[in-house]
N, C-alpha and C positions, 0 to 999 in steps of 0.2 A: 543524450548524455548517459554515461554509463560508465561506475564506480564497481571495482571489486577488492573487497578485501581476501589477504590470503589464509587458509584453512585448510588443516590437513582432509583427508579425504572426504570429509561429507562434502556433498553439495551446499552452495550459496541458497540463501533466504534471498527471492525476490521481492522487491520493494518498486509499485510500481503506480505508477500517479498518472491521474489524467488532465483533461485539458484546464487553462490556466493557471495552475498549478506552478506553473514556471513562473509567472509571475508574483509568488508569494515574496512577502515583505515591501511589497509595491501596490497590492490588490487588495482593497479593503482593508487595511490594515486592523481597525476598530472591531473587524471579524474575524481575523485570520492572525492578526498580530503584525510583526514586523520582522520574521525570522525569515530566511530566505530558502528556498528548496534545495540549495547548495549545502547551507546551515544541516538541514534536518539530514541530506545527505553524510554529511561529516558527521553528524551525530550516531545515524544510526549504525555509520561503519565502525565507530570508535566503541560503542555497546556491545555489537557481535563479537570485535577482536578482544572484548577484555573479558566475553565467554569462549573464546577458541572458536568464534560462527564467523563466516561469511556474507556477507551483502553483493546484489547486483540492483544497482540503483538507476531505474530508467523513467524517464515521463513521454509524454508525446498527448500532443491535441489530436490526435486522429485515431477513432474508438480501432479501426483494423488492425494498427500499427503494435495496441492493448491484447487484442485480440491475439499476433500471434505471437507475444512477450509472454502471454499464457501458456499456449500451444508450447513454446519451448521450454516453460519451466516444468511440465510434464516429465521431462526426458533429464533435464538439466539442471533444475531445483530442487529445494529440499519442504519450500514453504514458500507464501506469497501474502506480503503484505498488498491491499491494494487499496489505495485511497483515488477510487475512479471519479472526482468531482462531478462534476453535472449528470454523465453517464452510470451513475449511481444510479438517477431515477425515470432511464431512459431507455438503455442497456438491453433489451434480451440478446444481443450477439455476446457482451462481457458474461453475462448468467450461464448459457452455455456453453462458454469455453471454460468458463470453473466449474461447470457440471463433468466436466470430462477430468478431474483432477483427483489423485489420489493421496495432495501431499494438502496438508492442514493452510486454508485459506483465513485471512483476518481482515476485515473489510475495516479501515478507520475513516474519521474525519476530522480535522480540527476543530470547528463547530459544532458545536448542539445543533444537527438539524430538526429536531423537535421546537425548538425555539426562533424558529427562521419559517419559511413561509410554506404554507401546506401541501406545496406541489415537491418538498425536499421530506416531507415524511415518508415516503415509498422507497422501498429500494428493490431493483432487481438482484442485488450484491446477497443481502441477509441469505438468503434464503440457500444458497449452496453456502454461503461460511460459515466456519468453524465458531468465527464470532463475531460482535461487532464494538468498535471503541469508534465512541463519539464525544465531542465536549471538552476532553480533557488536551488541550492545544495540544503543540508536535510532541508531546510527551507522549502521546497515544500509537506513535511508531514503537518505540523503544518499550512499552507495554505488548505492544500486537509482537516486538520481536522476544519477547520474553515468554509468549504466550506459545508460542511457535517451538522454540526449545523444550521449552516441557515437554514436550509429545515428539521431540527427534534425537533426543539428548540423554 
């Protein structure tokens, strides 16, 4: 799936999600709420366009698929939300592919993983991001995309 809003010459903000992910507003909801990926999608693009930004909004269950969503926002982005679910604390293929990145990464989650189970306190994401937003539901896109502007804007 893949959303682009239109923006004069900068490049789009990628926005890019991993596996089950698509299932949001169906999936735990008591965790994750009941907003749907589509939702947050239309969110985030409706925030970019009312700063003059761009979104390219993509998910996939397959860490490769993450992997070269990265490789081309190198070339083709301006910034990289990434909310990699599981492969947050899984990842060294996702670690290295934002290691090769020169444009400001923002690592969210909807959940407090600090408050969730000990094996979600690690992440290979922090440590090449520019930042990280956790806890604060899908509001933490429209943060991580506001975080992103500052520094291309």
């Amino acid at each position: 799936m893949a959303k682009q809003t239109s923006r004069s010459n900068a490049k789009p903000i990628y926005v890019l999600n991993g596996p089950n992910l698509n299932l949001l507003g169906q999936r735990e909801p008591h965790i994750y709420g009941t907003t749907t990926l589509a939702d947050i999608e239309a969110m985030v693009a409706k925030h970019a366009k009312a700063r003059s930004a761009s979104v390219t909004c993509r998910q996939s269950n397959h860490e490769g698929e993450l992997v070269d969503w990265i490789h081309e926002a190198r070339t083709k982005g301006s910034g990289v939300i990434l909310n990699a679910g599981a492969y947050t604390h899984t990842s060294i293929a996702l670690h290295d592919a934002l290691a090769t990145l020169d444009i400001p990464v923002i690592e969210v989650h909807i959940s407090n993983v600090y408050k969730r189970e000990s094996f979600r306190h690690h992440s290979y994401i922090s440590p090449v991001a520019k930042g990280v937003i956790c806890g604060l539901g899908v509001q933490g896109y429209t943060l991580a995309l506001d975080a992103i502007l500052a520094d291309i804007v």
